[in-house]
N, C-alpha and C positions, 0 to 999 in steps of 0.2 A: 473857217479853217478846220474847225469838227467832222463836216463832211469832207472834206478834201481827203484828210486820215482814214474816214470811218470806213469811205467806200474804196478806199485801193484793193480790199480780198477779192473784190467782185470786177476791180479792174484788172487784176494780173486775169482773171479767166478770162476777162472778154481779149484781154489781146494775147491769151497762149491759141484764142481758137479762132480770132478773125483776124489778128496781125495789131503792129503798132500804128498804121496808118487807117485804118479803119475807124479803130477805136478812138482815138486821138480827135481824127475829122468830128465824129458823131458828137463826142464830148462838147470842142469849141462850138458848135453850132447849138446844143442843148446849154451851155454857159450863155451864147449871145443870147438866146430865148428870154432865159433867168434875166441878165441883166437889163434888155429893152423893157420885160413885163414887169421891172422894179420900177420903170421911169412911170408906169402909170397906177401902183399901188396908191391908196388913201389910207392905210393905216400900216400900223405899225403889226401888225399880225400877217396880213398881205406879205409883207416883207418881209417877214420868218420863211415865208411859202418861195416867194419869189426869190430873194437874193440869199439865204440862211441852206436853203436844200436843194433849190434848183439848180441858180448859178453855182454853189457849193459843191452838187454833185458834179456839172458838167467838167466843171476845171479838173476835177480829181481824173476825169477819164480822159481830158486832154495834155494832165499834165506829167501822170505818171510812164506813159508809153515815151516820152521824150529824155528817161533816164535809162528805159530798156533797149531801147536802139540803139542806144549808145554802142552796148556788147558786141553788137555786128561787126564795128568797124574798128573797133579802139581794144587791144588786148594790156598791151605793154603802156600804154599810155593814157588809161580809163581815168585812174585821177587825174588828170588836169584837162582833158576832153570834159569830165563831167562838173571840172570848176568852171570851165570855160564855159559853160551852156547854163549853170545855175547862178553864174555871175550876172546875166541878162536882168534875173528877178530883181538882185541889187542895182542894178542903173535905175530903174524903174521906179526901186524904192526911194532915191535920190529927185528925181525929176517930180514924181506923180503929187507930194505933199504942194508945190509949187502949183500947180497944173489946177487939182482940185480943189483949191482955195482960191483960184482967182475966177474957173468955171460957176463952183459953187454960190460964191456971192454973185459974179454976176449975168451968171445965166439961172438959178437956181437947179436943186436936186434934181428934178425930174430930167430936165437936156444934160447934165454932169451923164447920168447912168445911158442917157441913148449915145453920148461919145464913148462913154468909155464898152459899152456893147461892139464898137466899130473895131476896138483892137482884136475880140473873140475872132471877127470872120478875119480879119489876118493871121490870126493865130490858126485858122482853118486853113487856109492854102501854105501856111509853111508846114505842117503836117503832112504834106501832101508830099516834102521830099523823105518822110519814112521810107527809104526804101531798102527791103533789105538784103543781103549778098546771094544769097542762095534763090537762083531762079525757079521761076515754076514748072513744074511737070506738065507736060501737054497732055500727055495719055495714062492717066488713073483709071481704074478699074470701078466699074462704078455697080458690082453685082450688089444686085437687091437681097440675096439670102443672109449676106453679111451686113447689109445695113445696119438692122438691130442691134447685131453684137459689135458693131462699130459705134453705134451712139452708146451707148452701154459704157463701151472705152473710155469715147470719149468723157463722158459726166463724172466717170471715176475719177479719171485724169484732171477737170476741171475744179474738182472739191478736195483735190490730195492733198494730205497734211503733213505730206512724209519729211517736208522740213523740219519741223516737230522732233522728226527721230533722231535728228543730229542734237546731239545734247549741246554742244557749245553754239551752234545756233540758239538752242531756248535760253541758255542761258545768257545770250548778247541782246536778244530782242526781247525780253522783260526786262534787263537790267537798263539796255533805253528808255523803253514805254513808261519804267519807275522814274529814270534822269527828268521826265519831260513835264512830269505833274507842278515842276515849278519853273519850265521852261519862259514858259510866257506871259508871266506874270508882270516882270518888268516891261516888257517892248507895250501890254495893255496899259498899266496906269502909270508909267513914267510920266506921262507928258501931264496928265490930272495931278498927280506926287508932286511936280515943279512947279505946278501952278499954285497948290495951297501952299506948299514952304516955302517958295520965292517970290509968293507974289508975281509969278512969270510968267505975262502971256504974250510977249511978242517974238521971244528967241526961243520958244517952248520947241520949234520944228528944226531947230540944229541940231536937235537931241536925235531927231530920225533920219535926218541927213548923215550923221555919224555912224551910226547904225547901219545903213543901206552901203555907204564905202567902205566902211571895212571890213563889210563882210563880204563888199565884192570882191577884195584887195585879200582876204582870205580863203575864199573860195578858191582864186586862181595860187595863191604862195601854197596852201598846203595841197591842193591837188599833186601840182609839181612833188613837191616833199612825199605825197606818200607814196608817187611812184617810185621816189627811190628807195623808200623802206622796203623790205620783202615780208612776202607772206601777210601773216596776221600781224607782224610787230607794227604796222600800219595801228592797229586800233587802239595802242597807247597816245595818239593825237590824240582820236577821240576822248580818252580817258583826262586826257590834261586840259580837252575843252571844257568837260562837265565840270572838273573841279574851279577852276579860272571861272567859270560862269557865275557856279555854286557862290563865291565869295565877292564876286561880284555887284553880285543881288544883296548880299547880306553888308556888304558896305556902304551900300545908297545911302542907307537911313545917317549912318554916321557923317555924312559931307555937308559942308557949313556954305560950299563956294558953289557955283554955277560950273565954272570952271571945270573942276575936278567930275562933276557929274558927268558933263561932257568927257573928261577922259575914259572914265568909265566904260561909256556906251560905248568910244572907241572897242574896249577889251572885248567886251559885249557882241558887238559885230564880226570882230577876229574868229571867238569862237564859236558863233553860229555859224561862221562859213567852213571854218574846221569840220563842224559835226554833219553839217547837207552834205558836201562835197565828198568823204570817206564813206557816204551812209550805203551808195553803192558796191561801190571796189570791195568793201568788205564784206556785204552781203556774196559778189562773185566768189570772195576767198574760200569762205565758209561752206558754201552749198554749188556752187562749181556752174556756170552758165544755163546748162537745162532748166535749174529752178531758181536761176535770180528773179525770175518774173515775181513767182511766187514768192519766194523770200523777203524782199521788197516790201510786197502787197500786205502779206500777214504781219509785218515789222510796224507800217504805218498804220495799219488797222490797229494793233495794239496800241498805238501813241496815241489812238483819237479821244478816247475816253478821260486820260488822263491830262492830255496837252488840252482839252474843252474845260477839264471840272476846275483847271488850276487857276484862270482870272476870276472866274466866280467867288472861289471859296476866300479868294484876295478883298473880293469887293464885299465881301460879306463880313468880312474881319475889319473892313473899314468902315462900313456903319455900326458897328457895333463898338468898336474903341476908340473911331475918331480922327485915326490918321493910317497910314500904311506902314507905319514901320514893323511892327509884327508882323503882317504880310510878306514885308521884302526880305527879314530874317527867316523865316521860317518857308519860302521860296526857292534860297537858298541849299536847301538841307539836303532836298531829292537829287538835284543834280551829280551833290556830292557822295552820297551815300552810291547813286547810279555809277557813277566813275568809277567809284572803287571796286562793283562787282564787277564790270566789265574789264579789269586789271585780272581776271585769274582766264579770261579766255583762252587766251594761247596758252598760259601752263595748262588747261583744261586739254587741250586738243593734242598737247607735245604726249601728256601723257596717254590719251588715246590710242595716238598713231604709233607709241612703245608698245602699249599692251597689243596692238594688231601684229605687228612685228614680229614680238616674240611666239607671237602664235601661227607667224611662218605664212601670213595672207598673203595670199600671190599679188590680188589688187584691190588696194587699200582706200575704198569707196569715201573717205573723209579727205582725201588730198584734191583739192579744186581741179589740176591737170587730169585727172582718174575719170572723173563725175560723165565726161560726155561717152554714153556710149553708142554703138553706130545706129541711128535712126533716132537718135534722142533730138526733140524738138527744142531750138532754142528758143528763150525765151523771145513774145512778140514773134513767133514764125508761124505761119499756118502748116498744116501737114502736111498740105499741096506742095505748099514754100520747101517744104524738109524732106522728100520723096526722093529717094536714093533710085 
């Protein structure tokens, strides 16, 4: 999951400059790699190598192009287009516990990893219908004296951090990357948490069945819902995911019943699929289509560090005192404390676009509709693709 986050900066380049279906393809097929070469790993180092950064990185390049294309096609109805495609993950998560539990015992590991290798090369030809609106130019100019100062462009263009310059951008995409430090704390040792305090090892995987529905069943309700919100007031779902998570996490420890755990997880999945589903649309709102690529990309790159160190520092709290409950409390805190910076965004940006105002700007580069100007590459478009 580490990689999936770490490498999306280098994924918005490769597909602002080869497109989404390029990059995407190369991805799933560098994943199947990862995963076939985990089926014949012998140690458990091997497998850092193979399934930890290989298949880790491949998925990150196949997986993030498949929320950029969305843009193309979907303006006014991007949240629930992008529930609807990241609700897919959720079925998956529902079916796969099922799946590789009865592979694994009895096919063992090594055939588990060469089937599930077989999903990547499908995940390679539906990549294939990336396709995006704006045809290609047949006659480009292809003079050599400008070459140089066209790679030149280009490299600038692929390392640009001009996202950065929008303040209510930086200040949405740390005040995430901060929410996430205890994001996935719970979805890591819930099922290990249930088994030392319930003694529970046979109903331990309804807890992930729970989780994968309702965040399918969330992914698609708030998609919907936040197309009807306007503008940014959209990112106060996200704000009432982190907090509902936040409290979430810090309730586990408290539950006596199986039961209740399980409702829990219900809440749990609700607002994972709140927080996936908005992660786009409001990255568009913010920084305007030209650079959702990149917005996007540097948003997850930020989360990876802290969505990585946060089951560790869990697991580490539990050898050390015994149990998880300090862990699930103190898990808890980021989300919440994350929520609440991201609650001053829009007043952050209302007052921007005052101060622009009174100073009489003709056109007001923080307004999403402003952002494309004529020859601006969309996000996942090659320049060829973008050639007026």
């Amino acid at each position: 999951m580490g990689m999936i986050f770490f490498c999306s900066p280098i994924v918005s380049m490769f597909t602002d400059h080869f497109g989404c279906r390029k990059t995407s393809v190369a991805g799933a097929f560098v994943a199947f790699t990862g995963l076939l070469s985990s089926s014949f790993a012998n140690s458990l180092g091997m497998l850092y190598f193979t399934y930890g950064i290989l298949f880790g990185c491949g998925s990150s390049f196949a997986f993030q192009p498949s929320l950029v294309i969305l843009g193309h096609y979907f303006r006014q109805n991007l949240g629930l287009a992008n529930g609807i495609v990241t609700a897919g993950s959720s079925v998956f998560s529902i079916a796969l516990p099922f799946l590789l539990k009865k592979t694994g015992n009895a096919l063992g590991l090594s055939v588990t990893f060469q089937i599930l290798s077989l999903f990547m090369i499908i995940q390679a030809l539906l990549s294939l219908t990336f396709h995006p609106l704006l045809p290609k130019a047949q006659n480009l100019s292809n003079d050599e004296s400008n070459m140089g100062k066209r790679c030149l462009e280009k490299l600038k263009n692929h390392f640009n951090i001009s996202v950065f310059h929008i303040y209510t951008y930086r200040v949405w995409a740390f005040g995430v990357a901060f929410a996430v430090l205890g994001y996935f704390v719970p979805y890591v040792h819930l099922v290990k948490y249930v088994e030392e305090e319930f003694k529970e090892t046979e109903k331990e995987w309804i807890l992930l069945v729970c989780i994968g529905v309702a965040s399918g069943i969330g992914r698609l309700v708030f998609g919907k819902i936040g197309d009807l919100i306007p503008g940014l007031k959209k990112i106060y779902l996200q704000v009432f995911s982190f907090l509902v998570l936040g409290l979430m996490s810090m309730m586990i420890p408290l539950c006596r019943i199986f039961e209740v755990i399980t409702l829990l997880c219900i809440f749990m999945g609700l607002c994972d699929g709140c927080f996936i589903t908005l992660m786009a649309p409001i990255a568009f709102e913010l920084v305007g289509p030209s650079q959702a690529s990149k917005a996007i990309g540097y948003l997850l790159g930020l989360m990876a560090v802290p969505m990585t160190a946060g089951p560790p520092i869990a697991g580490i709290l539990h050898d050390y005192l015994g149990n998880y409950h300090v862990a699930f409390y103190l898990a808890g805190v980021p989300p919440i404390i994350g929520g609440t910076v991201l609650c001053f965004v829009p007043f952050i940006y209302q007052q921007n676009l005052r101060s622009h105002q009174r100073r009489d700007v003709s056109k007001n580069k923080m307004l999403p509709s402003d952002s494309i100007k004529n020859g601006d590459l969309l996000p996942g478009l090659t320049e060829a693709e973008t050639h007026l």
